[in-house]
C-alpha positions as CSV (number, residue, x, y, z in Angstrom):
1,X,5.6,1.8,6.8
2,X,5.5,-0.2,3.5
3,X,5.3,2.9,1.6
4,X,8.5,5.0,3.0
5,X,11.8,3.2,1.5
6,X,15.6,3.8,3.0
7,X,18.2,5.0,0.9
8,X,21.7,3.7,2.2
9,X,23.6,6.4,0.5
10,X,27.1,4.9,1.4
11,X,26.2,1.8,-1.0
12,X,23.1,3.3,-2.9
13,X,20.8,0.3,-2.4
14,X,17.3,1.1,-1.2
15,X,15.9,-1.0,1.2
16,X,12.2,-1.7,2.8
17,X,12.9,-1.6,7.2
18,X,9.7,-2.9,9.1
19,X,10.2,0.6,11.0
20,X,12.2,3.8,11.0
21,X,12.2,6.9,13.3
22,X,13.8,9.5,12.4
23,X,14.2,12.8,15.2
24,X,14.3,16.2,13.8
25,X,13.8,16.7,10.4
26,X,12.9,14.2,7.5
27,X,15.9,14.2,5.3
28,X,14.9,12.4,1.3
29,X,16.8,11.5,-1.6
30,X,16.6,14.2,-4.1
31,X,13.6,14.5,-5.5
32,X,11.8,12.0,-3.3
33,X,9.6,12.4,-0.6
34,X,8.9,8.3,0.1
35,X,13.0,7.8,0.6
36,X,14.1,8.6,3.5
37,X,18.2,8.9,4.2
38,X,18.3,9.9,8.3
39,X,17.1,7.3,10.5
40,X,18.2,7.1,13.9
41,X,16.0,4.1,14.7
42,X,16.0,1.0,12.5
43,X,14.0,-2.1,13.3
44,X,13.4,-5.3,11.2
45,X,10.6,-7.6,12.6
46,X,12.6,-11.5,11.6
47,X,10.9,-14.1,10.5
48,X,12.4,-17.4,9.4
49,X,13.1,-16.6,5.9
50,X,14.8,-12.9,7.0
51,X,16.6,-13.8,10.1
52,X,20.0,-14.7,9.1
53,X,20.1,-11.5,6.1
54,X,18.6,-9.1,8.2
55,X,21.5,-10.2,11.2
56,X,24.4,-9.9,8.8
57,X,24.5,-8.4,5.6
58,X,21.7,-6.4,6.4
59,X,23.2,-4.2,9.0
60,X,26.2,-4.5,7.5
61,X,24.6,-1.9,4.8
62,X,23.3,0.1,7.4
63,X,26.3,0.0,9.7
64,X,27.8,3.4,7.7
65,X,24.8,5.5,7.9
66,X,26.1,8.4,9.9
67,X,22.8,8.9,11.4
68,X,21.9,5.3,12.6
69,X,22.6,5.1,16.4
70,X,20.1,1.8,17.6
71,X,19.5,-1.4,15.5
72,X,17.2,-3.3,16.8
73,X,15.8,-7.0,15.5
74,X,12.2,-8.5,17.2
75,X,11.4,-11.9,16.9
76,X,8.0,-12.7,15.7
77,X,8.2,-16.6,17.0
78,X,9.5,-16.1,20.2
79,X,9.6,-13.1,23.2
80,X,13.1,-12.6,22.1
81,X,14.6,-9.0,21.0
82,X,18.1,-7.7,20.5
83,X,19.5,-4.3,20.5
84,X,22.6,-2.9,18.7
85,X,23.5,0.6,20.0
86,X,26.2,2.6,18.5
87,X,27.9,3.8,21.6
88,X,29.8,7.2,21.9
89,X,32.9,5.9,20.2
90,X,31.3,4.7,17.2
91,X,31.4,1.0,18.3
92,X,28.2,-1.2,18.0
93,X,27.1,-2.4,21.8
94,X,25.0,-5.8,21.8
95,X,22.1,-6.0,24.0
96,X,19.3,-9.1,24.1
97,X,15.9,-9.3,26.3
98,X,14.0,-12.3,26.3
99,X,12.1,-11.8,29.8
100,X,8.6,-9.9,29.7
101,X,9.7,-7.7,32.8
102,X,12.9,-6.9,30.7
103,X,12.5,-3.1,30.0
104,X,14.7,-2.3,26.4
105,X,16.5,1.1,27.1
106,X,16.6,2.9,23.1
107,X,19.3,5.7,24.3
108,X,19.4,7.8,21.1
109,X,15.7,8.2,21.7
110,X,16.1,8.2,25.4
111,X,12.9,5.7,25.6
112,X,12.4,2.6,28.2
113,X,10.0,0.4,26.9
114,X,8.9,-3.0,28.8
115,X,8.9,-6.2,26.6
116,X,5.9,-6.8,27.7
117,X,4.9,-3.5,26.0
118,X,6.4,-4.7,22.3
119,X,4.8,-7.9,22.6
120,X,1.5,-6.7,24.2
121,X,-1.4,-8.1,21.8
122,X,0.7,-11.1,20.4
123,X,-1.2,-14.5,20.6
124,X,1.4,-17.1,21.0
125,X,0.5,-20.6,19.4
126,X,0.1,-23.4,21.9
């Protein structure tokens, strides 16, 4: 993914996510085919230095994109992920799973997914 860039066409800043999905066709910025500008999925993998940014200001630049219906933000210290779901209305809906038998529900891509399952492989430290 460190290749394919996000244009946030409502502020025109370009930005790196850890991983997009996009469903249907690929839409890029003129010209472009490593820029994408329809994600439905957005996720940022936080780390210590990133965690705060890619909470606030960071979804605050992707809040406008029309296309953008889940947010979601893992935790690489911790089994710990949130969710941000643009509901129906157009309001942001807060969901958080910190248990491994927790099973995320991703409604725009209609996907259950077992914590367990994100964080299959991860060695935690002692």
């Amino acid at each position: 993914m460190s290749d394919m860039r996000l244009l946030v066409k409502p502020s025109g800043l370009y930005t790196y996510p850890d991983l997009m999905v996009v469903c249907g066709k690929p839409e890029f910025a003129p010209g472009r085919v490593d820029t994408l500008t329809n994600p439905v999925l957005i996720a940022e993998v936080l780390s210590e230095s990133t965690r705060d940014y890619d909470r606030t200001r960071k979804f605050a630049l992707y809040r406008p994109l029309p296309t953008l219906r889940d947010y979601l933000l893992i935790d690489q210290s911790r089994l710990y992920l949130e969710c941000l779901h643009r509901d129906e209305r157009g309001q942001w809906v807060f969901d958080a799973y910190d248990q491994p038998e927790d099973t995320l529900v991703i409604p725009s891509l209609e996907v259950e997914i077992a914590l367990a399952e994100v964080y299959d492989k991860v060695e935690w430290p002692e």
